[in-house]
C-alpha positions as CSV (number, residue, x, y, z in Angstrom):
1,X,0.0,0.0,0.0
2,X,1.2,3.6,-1.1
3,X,2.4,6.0,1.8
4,X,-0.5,8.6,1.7
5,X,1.3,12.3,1.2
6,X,0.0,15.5,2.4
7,X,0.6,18.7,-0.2
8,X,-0.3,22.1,-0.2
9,X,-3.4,22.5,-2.6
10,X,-2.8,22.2,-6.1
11,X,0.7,21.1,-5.6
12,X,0.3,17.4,-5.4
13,X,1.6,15.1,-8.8
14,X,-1.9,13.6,-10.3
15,X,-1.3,10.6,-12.9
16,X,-4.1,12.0,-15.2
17,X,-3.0,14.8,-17.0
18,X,-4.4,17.3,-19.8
19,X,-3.1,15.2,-22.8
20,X,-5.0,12.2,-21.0
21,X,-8.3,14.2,-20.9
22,X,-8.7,16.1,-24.3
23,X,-7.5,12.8,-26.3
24,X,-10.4,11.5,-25.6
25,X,-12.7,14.0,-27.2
26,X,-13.4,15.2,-30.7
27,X,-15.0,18.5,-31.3
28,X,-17.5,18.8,-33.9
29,X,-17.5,22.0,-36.4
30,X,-18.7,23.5,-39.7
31,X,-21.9,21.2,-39.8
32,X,-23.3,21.5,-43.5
33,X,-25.6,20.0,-45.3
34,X,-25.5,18.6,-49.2
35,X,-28.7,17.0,-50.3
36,X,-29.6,14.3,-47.9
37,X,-25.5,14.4,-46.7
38,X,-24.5,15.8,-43.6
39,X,-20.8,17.4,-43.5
40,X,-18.2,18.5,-40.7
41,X,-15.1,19.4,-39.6
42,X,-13.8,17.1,-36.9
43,X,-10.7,18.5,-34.7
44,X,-9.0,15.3,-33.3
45,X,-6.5,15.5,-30.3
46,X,-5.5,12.3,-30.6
47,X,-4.2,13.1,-34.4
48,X,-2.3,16.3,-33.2
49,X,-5.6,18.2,-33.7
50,X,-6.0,17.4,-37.2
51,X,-9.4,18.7,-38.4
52,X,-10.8,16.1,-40.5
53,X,-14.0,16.7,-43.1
54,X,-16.4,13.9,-42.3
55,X,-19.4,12.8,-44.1
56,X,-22.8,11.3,-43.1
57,X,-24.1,10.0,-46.3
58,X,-28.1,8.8,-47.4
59,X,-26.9,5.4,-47.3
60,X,-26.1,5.9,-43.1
61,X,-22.2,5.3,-44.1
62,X,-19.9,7.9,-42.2
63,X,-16.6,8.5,-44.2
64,X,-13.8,10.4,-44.0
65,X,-13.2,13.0,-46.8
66,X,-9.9,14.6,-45.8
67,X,-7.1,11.7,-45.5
68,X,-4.3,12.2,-43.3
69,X,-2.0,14.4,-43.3
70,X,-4.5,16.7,-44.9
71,X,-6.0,19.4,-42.2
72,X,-9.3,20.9,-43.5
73,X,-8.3,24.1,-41.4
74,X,-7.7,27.8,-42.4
75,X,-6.3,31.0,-40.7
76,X,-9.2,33.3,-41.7
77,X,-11.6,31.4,-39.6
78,X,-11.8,34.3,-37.2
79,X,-13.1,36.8,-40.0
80,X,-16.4,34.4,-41.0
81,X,-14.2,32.6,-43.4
82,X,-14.8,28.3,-43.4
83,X,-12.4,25.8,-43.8
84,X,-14.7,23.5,-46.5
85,X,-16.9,24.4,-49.0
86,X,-19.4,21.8,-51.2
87,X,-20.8,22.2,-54.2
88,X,-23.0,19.5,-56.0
89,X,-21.3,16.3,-53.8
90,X,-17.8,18.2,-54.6
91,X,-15.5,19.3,-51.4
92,X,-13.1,21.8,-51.5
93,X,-11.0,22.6,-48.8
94,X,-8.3,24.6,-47.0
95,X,-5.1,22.8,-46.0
96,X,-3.7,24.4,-43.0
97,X,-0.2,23.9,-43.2
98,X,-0.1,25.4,-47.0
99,X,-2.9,27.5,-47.0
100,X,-4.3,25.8,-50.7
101,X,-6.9,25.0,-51.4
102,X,-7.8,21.1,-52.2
103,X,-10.4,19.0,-54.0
C-alpha cells in the first residue's frame, strides 16, 4: 500500500493529465448540409488536432473525406471565413499547413 502524502493544494503530482483528458474528445465543427448528406469538420487530439471533413451520407455510411496528413483548417476562420466548401457532392478545402486549397 502507497504512503499517503500531504501537499499544499494544487501542488500534489496527479497521474491524469491534460493530454489524457482532451484525447479522448473530438470536437464537432462547420456542420453543413449537401442533399440528404450531412458534412463536418472534426478537430481530433489524438491526431495532433487534425481537423478532418467527415461525411454522413443517405446510405447511413460515415466517411472520411480529408485523408491524413491533410488538415481541413484555415487561418481566416476568425473573419467568417470556413475551412470546407461543397458544391453539388464536390469538397473543397483549405489545408492548414499550406494555405491551398484542395479537391
Amino acid at each position: 500500500m502507497k504512503k499517503q502524502q500531504v501537499a499544499p493544494y494544487g501542488s500534489w503530482k496527479s497521474p491524469i493529465t491534460s493530454d489524457i483528458i482532451a484525447s479522448g474528445t473530438n470536437r464537432l465543427e462547420q456542420v453543413v448540409l449537401d442533399g440528404e448528406n450531412i458534412y463536418w469538420i472534426e478537430m481530433r487530439p489524438a491526431e495532433r488536432g487534425r481537423c478532418v471533413v467527415v461525411c454522413h451520407s443517405q446510405n447511413e455510411k460515415i466517411v472520411n473525406i480529408t485523408p491524413s496528413p491533410f488538415n481541413a483548417r484555415t487561418r481566416v476562420h476568425e473573419y467568417g471565413g470556413g475551412a470546407f466548401v461543397i458544391h453539388e457532392g464536390t469538397v473543397y478545402f483549405s489545408n492548414f499547413i499550406d494555405q491551398r486549397l484542395y479537391c
